[in-house]
PQR file with spaces between the fields and no chain letter, atoms N, CA, C, O and H, PARSE charges and radii, in Angstrom:
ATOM       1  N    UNK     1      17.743  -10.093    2.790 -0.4000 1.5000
ATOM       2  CA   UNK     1      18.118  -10.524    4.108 -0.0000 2.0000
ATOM       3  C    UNK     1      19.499   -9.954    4.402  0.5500 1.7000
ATOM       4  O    UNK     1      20.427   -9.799    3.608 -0.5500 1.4000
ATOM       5  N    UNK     2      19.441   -9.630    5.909 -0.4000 1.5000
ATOM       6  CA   UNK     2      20.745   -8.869    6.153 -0.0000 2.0000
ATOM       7  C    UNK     2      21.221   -9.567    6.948  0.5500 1.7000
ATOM       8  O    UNK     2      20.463  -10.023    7.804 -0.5500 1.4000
ATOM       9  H    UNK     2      18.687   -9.757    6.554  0.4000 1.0000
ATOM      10  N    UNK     3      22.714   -9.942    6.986 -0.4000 1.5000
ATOM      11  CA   UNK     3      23.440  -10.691    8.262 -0.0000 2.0000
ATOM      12  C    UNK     3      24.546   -9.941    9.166  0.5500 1.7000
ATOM      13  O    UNK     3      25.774   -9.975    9.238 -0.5500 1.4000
ATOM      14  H    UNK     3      23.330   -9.571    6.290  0.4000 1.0000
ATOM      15  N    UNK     4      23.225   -9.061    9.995 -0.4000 1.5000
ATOM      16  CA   UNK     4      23.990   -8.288   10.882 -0.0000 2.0000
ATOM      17  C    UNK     4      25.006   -8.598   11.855  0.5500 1.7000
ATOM      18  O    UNK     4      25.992   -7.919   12.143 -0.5500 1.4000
ATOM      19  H    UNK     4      22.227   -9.033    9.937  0.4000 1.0000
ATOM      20  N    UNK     5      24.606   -9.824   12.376 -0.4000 1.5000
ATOM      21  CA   UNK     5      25.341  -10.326   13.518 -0.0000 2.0000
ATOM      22  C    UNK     5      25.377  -11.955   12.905  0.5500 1.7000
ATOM      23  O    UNK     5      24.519  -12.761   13.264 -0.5500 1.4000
ATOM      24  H    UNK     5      23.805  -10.375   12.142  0.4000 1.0000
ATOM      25  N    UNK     6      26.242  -12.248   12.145 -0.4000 1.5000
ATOM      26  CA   UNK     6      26.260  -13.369   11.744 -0.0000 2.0000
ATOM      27  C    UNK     6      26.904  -14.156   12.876  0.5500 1.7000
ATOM      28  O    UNK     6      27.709  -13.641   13.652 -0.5500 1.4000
ATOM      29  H    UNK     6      26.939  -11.593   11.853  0.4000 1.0000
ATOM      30  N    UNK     7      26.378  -15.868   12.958 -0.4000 1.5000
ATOM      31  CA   UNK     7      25.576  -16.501   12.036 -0.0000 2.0000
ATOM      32  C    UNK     7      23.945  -16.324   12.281  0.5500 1.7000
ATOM      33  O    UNK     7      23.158  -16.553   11.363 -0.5500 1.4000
ATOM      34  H    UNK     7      25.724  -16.286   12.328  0.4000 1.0000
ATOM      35  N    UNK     8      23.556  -15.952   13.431 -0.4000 1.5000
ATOM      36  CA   UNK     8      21.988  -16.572   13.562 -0.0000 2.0000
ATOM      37  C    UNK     8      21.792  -14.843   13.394  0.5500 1.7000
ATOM      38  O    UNK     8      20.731  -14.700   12.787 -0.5500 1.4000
ATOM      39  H    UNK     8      24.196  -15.766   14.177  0.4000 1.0000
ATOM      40  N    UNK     9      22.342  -13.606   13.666 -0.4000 1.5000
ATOM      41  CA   UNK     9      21.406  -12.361   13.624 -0.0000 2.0000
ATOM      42  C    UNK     9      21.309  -12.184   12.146  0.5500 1.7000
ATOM      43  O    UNK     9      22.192  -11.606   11.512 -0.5500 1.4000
ATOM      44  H    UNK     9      23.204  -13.722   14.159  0.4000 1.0000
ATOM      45  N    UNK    10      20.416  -12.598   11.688 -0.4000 1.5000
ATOM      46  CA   UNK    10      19.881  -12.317   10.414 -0.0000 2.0000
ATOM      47  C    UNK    10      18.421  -11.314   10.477  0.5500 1.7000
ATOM      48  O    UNK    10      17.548  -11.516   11.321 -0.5500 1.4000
ATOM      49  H    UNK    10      19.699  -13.067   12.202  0.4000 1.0000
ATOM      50  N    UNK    11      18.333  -10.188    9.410 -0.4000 1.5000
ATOM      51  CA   UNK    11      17.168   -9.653    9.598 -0.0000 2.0000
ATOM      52  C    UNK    11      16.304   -9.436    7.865  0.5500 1.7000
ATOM      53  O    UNK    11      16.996   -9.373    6.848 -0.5500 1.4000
ATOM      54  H    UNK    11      19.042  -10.024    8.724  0.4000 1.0000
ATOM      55  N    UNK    12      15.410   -9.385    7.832 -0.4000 1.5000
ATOM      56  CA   UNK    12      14.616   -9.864    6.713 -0.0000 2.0000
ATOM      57  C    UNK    12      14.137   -8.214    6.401  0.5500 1.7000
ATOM      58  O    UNK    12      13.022   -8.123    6.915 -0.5500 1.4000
ATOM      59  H    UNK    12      14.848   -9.437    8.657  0.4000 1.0000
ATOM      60  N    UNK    13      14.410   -7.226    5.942 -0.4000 1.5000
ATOM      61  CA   UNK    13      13.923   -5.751    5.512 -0.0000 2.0000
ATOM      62  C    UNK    13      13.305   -5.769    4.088  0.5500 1.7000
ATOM      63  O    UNK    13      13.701   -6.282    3.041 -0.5500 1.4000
ATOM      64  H    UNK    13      15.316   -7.300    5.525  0.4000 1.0000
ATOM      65  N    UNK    14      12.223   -5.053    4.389 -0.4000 1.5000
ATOM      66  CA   UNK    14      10.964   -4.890    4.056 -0.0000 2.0000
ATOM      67  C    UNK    14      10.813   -3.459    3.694  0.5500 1.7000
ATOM      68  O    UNK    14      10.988   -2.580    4.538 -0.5500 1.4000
ATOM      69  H    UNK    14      11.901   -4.636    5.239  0.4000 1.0000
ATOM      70  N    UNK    15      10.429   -3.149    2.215 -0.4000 1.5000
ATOM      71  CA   UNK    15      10.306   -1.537    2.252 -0.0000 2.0000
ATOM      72  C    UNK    15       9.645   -1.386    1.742  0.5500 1.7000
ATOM      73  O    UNK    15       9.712   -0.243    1.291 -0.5500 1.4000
ATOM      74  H    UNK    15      10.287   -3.863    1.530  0.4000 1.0000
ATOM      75  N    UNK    16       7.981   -2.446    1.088 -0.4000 1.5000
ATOM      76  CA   UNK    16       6.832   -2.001    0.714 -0.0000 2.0000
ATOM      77  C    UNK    16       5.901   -2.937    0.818  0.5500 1.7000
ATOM      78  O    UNK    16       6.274   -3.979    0.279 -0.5500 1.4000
ATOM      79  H    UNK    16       7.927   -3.374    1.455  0.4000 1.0000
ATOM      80  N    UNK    17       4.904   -2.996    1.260 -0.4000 1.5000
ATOM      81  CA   UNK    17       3.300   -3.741    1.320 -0.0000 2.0000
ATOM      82  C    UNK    17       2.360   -2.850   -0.009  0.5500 1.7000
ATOM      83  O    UNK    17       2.233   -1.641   -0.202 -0.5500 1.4000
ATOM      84  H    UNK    17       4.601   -2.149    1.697  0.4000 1.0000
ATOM      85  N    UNK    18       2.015   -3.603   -0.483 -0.4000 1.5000
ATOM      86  CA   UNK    18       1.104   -3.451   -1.616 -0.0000 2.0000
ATOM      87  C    UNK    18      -0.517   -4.331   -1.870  0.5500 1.7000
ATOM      88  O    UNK    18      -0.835   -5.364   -2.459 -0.5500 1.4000
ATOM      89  H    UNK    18       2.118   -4.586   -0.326  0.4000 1.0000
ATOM      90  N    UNK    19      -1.101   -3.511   -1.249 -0.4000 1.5000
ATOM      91  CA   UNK    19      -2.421   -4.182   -0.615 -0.0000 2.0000
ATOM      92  C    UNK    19      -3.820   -4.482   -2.357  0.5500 1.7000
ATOM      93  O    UNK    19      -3.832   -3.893   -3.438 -0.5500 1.4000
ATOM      94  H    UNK    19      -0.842   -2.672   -0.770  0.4000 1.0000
ATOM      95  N    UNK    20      -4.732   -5.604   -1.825 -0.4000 1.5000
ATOM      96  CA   UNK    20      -4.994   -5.860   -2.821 -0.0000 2.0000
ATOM      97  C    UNK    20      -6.386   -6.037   -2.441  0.5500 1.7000
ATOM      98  O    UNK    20      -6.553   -7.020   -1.719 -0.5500 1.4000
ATOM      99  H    UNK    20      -4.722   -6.082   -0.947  0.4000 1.0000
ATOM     100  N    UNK    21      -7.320   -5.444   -2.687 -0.4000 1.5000
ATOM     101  CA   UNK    21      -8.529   -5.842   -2.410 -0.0000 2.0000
ATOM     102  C    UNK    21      -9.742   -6.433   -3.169  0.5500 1.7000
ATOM     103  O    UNK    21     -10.050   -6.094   -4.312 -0.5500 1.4000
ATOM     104  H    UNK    21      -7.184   -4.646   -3.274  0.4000 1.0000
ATOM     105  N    UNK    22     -10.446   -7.411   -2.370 -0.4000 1.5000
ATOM     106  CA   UNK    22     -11.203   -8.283   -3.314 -0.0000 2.0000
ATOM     107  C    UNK    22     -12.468   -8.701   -2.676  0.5500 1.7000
ATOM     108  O    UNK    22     -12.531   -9.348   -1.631 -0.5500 1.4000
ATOM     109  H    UNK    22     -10.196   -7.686   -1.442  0.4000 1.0000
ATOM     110  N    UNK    23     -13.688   -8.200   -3.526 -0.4000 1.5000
ATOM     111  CA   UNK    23     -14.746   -7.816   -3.337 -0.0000 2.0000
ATOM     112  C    UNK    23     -15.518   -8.781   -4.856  0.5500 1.7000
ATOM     113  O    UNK    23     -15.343   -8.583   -6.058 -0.5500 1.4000
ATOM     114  H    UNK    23     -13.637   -7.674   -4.375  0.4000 1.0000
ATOM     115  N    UNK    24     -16.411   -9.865   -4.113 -0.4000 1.5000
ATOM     116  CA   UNK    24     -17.222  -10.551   -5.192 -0.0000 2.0000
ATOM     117  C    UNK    24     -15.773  -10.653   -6.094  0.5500 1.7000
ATOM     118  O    UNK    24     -15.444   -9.990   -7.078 -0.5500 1.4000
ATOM     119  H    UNK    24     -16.553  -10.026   -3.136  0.4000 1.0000
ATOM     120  N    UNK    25     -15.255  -11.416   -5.592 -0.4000 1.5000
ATOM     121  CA   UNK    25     -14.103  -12.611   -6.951 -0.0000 2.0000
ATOM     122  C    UNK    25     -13.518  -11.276   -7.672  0.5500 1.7000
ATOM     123  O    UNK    25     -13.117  -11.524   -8.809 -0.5500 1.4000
ATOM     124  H    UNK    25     -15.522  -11.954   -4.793  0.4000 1.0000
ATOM     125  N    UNK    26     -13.360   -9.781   -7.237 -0.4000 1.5000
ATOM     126  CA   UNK    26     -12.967   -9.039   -8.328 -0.0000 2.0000
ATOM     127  C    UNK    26     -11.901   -8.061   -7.283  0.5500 1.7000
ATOM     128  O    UNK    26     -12.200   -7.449   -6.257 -0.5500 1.4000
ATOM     129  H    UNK    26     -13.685   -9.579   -6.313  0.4000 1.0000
ATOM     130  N    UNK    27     -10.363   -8.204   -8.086 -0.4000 1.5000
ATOM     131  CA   UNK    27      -9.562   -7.492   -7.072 -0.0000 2.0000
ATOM     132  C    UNK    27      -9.632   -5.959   -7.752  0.5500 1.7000
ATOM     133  O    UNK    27      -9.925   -5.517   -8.862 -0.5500 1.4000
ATOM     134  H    UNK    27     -10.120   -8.701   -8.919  0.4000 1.0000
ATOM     135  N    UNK    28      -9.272   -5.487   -6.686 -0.4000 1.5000
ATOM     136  CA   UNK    28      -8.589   -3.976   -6.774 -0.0000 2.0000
ATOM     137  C    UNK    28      -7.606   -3.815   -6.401  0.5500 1.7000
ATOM     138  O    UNK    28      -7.410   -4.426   -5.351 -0.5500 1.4000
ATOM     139  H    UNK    28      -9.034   -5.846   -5.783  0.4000 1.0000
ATOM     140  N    UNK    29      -6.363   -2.954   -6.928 -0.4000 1.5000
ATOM     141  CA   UNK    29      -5.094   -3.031   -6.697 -0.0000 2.0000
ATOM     142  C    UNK    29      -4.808   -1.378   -5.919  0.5500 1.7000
ATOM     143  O    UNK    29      -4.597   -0.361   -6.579 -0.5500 1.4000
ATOM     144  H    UNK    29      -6.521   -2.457   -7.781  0.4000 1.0000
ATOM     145  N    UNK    30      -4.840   -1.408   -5.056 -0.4000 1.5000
ATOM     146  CA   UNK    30      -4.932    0.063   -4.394 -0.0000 2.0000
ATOM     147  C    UNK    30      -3.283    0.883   -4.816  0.5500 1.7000
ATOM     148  O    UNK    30      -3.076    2.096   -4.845 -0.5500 1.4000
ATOM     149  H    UNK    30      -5.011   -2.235   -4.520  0.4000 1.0000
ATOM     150  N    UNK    31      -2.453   -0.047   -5.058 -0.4000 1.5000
ATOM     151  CA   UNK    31      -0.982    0.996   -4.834 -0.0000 2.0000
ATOM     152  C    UNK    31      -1.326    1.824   -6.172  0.5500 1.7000
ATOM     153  O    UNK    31      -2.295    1.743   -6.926 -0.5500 1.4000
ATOM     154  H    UNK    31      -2.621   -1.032   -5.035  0.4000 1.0000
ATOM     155  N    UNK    32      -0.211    2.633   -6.197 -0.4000 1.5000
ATOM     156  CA   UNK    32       0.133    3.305   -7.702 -0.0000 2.0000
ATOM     157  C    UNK    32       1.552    3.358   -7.546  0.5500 1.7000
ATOM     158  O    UNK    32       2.126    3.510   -6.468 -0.5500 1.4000
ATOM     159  H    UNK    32       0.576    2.699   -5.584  0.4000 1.0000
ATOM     160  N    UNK    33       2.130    3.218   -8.733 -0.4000 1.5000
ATOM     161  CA   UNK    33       3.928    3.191   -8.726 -0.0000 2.0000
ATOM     162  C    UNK    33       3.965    3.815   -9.925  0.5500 1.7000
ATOM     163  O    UNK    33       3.219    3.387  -10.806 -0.5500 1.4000
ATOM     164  H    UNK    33       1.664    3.094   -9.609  0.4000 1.0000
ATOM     165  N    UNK    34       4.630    4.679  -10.134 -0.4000 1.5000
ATOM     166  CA   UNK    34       5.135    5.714  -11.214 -0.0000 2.0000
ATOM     167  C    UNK    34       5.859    5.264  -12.043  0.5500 1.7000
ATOM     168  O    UNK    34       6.891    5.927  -11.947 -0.5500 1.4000
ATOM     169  H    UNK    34       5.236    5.026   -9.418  0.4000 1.0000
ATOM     170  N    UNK    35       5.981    4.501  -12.856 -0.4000 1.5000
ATOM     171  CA   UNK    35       6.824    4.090  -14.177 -0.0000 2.0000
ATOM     172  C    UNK    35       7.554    5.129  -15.222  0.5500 1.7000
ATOM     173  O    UNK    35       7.260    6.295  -14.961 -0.5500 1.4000
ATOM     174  H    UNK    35       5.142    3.963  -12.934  0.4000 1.0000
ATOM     175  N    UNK    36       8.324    4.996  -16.200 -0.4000 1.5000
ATOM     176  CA   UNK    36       8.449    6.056  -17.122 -0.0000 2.0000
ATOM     177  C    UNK    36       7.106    5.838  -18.004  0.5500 1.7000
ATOM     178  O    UNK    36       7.002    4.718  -18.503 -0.5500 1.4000
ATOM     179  H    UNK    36       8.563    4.049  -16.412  0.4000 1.0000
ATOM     180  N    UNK    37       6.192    6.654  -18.230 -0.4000 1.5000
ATOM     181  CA   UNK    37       5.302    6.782  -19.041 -0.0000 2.0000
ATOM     182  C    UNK    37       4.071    5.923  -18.510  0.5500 1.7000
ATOM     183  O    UNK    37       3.144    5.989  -19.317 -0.5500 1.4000
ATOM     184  H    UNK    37       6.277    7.564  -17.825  0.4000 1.0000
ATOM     185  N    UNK    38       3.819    5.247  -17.553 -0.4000 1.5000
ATOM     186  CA   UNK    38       2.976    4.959  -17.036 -0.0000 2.0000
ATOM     187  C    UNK    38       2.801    4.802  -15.597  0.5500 1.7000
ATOM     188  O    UNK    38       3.799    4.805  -14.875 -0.5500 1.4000
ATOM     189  H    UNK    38       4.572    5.194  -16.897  0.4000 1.0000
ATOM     190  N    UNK    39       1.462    4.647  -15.039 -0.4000 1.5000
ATOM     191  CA   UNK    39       1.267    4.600  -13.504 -0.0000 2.0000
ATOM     192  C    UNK    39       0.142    3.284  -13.648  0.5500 1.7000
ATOM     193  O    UNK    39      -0.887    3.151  -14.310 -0.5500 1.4000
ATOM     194  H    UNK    39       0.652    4.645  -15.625  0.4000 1.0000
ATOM     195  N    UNK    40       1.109    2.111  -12.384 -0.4000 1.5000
ATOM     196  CA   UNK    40       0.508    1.125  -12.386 -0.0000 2.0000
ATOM     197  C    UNK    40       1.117   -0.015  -11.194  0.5500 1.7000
ATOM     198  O    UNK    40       2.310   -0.308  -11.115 -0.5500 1.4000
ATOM     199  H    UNK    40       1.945    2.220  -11.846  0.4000 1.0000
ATOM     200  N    UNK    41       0.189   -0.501  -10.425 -0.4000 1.5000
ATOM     201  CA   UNK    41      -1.356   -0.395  -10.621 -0.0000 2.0000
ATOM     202  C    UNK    41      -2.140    1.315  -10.660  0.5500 1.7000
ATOM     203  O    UNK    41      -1.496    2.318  -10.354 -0.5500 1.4000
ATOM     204  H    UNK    41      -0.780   -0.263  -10.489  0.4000 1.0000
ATOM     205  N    UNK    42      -3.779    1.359  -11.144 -0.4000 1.5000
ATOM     206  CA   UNK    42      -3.891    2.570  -10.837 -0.0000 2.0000
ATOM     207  C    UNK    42      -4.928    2.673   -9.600  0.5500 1.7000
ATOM     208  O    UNK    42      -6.139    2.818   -9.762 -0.5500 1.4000
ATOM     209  H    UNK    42      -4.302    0.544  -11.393  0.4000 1.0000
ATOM     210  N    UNK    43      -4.244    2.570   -8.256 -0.4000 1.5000
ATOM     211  CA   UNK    43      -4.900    2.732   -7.004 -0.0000 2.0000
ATOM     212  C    UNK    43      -5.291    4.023   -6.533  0.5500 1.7000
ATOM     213  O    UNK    43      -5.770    4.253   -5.423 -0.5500 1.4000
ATOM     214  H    UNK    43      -3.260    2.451   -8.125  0.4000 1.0000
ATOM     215  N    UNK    44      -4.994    5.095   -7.703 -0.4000 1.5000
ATOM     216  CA   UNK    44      -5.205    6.582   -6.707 -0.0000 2.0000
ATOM     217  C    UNK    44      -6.606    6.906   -7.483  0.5500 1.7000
ATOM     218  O    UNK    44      -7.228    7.936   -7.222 -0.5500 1.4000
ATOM     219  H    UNK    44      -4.605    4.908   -8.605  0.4000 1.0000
ATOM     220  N    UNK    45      -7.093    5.904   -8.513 -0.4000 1.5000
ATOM     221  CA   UNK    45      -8.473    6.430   -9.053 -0.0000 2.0000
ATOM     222  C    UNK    45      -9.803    5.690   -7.858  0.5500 1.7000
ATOM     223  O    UNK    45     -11.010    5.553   -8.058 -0.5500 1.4000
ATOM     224  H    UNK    45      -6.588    5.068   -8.726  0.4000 1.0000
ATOM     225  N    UNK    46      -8.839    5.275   -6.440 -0.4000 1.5000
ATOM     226  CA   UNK    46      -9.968    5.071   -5.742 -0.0000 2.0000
ATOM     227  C    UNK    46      -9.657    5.369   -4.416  0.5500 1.7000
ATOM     228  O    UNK    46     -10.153    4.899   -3.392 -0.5500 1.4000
ATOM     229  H    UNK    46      -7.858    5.386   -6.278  0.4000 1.0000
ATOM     230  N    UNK    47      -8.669    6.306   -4.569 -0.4000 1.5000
ATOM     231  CA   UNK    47      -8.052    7.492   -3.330 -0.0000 2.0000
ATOM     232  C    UNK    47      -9.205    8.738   -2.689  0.5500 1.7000
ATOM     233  O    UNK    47      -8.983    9.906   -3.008 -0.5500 1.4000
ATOM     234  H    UNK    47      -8.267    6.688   -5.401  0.4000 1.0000
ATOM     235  N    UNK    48      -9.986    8.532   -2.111 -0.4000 1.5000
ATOM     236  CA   UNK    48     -10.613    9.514   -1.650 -0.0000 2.0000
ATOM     237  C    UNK    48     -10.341   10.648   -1.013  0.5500 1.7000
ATOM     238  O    UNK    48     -10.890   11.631   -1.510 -0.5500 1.4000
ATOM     239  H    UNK    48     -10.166    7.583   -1.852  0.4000 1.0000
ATOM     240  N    UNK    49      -9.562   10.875    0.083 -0.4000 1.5000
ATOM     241  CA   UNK    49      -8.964   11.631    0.833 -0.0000 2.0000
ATOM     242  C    UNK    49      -7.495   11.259    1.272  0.5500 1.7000
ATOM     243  O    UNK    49      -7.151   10.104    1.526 -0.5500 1.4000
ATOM     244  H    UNK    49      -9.116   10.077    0.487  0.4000 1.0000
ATOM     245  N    UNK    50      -6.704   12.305    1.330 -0.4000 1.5000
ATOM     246  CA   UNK    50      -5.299   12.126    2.099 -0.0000 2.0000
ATOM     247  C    UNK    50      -5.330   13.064    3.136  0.5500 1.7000
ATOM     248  O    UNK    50      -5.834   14.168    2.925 -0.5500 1.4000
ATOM     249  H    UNK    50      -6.983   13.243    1.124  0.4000 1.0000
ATOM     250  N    UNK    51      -4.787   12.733    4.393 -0.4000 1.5000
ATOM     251  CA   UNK    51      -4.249   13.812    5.694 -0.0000 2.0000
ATOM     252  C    UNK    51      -3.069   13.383    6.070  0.5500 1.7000
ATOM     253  O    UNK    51      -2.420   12.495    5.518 -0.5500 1.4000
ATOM     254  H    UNK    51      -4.378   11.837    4.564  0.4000 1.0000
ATOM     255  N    UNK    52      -2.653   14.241    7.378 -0.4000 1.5000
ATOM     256  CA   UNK    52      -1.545   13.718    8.130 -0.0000 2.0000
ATOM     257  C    UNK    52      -2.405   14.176    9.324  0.5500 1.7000
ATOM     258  O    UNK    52      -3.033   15.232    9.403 -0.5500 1.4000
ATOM     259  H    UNK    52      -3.180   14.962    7.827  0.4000 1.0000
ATOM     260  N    UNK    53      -2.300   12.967   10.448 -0.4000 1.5000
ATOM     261  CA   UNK    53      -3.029   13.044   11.538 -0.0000 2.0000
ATOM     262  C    UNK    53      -2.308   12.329   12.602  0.5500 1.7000
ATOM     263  O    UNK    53      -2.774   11.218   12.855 -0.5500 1.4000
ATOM     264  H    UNK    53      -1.790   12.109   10.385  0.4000 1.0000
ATOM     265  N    UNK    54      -1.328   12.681   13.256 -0.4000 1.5000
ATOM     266  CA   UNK    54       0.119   13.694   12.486 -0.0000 2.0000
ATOM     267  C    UNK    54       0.872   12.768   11.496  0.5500 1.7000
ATOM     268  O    UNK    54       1.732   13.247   10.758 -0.5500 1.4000
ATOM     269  H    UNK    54      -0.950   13.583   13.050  0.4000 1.0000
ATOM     270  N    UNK    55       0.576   11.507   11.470 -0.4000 1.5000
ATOM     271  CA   UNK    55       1.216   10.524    9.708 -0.0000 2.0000
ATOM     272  C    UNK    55       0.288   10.790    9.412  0.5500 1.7000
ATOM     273  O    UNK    55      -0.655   11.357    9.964 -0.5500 1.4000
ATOM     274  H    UNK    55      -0.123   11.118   12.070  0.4000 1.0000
ATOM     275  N    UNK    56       0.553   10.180    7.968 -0.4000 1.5000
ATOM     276  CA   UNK    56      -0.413    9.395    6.828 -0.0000 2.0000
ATOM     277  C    UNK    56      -1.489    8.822    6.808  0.5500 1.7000
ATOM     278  O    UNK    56      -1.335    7.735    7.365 -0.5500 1.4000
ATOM     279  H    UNK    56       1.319    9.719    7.520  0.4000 1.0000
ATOM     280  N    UNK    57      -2.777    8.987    6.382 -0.4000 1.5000
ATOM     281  CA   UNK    57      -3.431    7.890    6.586 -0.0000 2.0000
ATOM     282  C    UNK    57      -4.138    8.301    4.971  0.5500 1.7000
ATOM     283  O    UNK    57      -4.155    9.502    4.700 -0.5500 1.4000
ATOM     284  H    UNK    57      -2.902    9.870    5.929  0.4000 1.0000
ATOM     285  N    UNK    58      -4.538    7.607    4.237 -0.4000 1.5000
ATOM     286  CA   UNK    58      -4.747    7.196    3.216 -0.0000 2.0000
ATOM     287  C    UNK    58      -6.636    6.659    3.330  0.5500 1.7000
ATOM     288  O    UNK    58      -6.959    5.777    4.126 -0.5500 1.4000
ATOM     289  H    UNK    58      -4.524    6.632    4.457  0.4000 1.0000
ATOM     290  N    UNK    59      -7.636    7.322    2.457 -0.4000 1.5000
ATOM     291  CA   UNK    59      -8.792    6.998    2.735 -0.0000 2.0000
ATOM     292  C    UNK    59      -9.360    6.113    1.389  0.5500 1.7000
ATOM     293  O    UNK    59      -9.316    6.963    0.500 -0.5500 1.4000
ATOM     294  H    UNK    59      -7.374    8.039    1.811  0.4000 1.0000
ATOM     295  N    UNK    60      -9.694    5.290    0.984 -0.4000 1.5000
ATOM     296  CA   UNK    60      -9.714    4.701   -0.530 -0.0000 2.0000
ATOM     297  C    UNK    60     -11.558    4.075   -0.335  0.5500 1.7000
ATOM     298  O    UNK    60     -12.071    3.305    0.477 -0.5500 1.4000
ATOM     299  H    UNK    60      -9.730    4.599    1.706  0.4000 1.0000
ATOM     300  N    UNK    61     -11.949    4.623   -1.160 -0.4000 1.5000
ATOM     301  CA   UNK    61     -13.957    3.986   -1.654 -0.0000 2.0000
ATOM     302  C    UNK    61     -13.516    3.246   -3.117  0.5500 1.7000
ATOM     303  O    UNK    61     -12.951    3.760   -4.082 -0.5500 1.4000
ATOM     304  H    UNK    61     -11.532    5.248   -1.819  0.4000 1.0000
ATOM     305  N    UNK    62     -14.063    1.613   -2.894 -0.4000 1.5000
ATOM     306  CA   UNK    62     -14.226    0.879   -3.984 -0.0000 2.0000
ATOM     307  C    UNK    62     -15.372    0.295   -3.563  0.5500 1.7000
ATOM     308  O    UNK    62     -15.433   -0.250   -2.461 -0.5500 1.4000
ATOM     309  H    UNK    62     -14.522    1.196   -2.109  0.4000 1.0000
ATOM     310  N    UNK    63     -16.447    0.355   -4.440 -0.4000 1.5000
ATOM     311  CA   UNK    63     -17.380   -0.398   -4.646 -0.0000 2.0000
ATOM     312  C    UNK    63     -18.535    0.212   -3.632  0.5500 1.7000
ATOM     313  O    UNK    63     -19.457   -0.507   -3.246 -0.5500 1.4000
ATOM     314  H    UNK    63     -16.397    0.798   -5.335  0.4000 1.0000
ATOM     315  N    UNK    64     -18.422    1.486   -3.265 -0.4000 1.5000
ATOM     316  CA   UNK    64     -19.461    1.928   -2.116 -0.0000 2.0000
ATOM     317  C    UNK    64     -18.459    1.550   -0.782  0.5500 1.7000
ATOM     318  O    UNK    64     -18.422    2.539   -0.050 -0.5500 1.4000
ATOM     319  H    UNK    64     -17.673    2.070   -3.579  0.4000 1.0000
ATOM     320  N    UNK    65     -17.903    0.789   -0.414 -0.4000 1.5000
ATOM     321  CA   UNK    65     -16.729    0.681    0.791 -0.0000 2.0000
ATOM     322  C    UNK    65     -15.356    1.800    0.993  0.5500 1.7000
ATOM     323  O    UNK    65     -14.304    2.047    0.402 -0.5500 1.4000
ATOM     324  H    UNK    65     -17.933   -0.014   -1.009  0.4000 1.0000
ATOM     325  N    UNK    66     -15.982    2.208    2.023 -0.4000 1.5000
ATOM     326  CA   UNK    66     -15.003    3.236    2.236 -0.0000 2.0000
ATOM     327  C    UNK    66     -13.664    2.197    3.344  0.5500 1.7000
ATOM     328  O    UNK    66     -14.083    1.394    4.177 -0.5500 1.4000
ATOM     329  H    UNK    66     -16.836    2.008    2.503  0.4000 1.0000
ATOM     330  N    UNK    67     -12.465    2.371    3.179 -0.4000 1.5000
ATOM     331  CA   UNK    67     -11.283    1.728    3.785 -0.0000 2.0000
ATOM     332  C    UNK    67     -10.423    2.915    3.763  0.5500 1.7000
ATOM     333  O    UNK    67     -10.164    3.654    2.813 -0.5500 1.4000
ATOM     334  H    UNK    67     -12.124    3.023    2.502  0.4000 1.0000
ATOM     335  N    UNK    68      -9.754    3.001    5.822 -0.4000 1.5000
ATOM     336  CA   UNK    68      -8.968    4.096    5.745 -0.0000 2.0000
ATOM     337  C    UNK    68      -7.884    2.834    6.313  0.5500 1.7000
ATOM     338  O    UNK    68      -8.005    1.834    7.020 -0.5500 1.4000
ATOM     339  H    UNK    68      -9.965    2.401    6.594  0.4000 1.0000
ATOM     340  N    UNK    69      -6.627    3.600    5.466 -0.4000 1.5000
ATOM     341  CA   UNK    69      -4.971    2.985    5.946 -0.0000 2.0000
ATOM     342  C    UNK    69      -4.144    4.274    6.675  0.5500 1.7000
ATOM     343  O    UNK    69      -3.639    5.340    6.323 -0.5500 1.4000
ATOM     344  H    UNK    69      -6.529    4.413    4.891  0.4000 1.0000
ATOM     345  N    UNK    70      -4.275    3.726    7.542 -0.4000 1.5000
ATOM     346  CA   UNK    70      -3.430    4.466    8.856 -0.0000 2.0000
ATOM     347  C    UNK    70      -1.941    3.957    8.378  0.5500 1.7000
ATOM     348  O    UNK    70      -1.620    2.868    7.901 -0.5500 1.4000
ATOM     349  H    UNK    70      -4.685    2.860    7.827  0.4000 1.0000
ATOM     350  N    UNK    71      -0.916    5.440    8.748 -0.4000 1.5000
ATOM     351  CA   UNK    71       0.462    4.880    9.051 -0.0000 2.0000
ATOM     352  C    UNK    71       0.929    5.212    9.888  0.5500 1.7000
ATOM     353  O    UNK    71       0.704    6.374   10.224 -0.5500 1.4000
ATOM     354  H    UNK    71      -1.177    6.324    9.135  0.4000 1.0000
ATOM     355  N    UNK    72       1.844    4.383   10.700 -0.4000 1.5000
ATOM     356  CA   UNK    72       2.117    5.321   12.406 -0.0000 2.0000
ATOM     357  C    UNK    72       3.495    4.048   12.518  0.5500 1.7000
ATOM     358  O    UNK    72       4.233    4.021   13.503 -0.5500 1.4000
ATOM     359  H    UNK    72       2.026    3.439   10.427  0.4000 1.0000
């Protein structure tokens, strides 16, 4: 939390959503984060396609379900 304009301008910054999907009681963890020596969760083994259209959008198939994440 930032107190830009103290007392009441306070602002709450946010610099990642990490989405979780759950299909029949069983999640899938879509992110991937690069560790030293490991990558985890591993969300890019259900990364189907990447473009820029003109951002990001991110295409991910789990379980036969295809899910596209738009960024704009």
């Amino acid at each position: 939390m930032a107190a830009t304009k103290p007392p009441l301008g306070r602002l709450v910054l946010l610099s990642k959503l990490e989405e979780t999907l759950l299909i029949d009681q069983q999640r899938f963890d879509l992110p991937a984060n690069r560790y030293p020596g490991v990558v985890h969760p591993q969300g890019h083994r259900y990364l189907k396609q990447f473009r820029l259209d003109p951002f990001p959008v991110f295409t991910y198939e789990v379980e036969g379900i295809e899910i596209e994440k738009p960024f704009s």
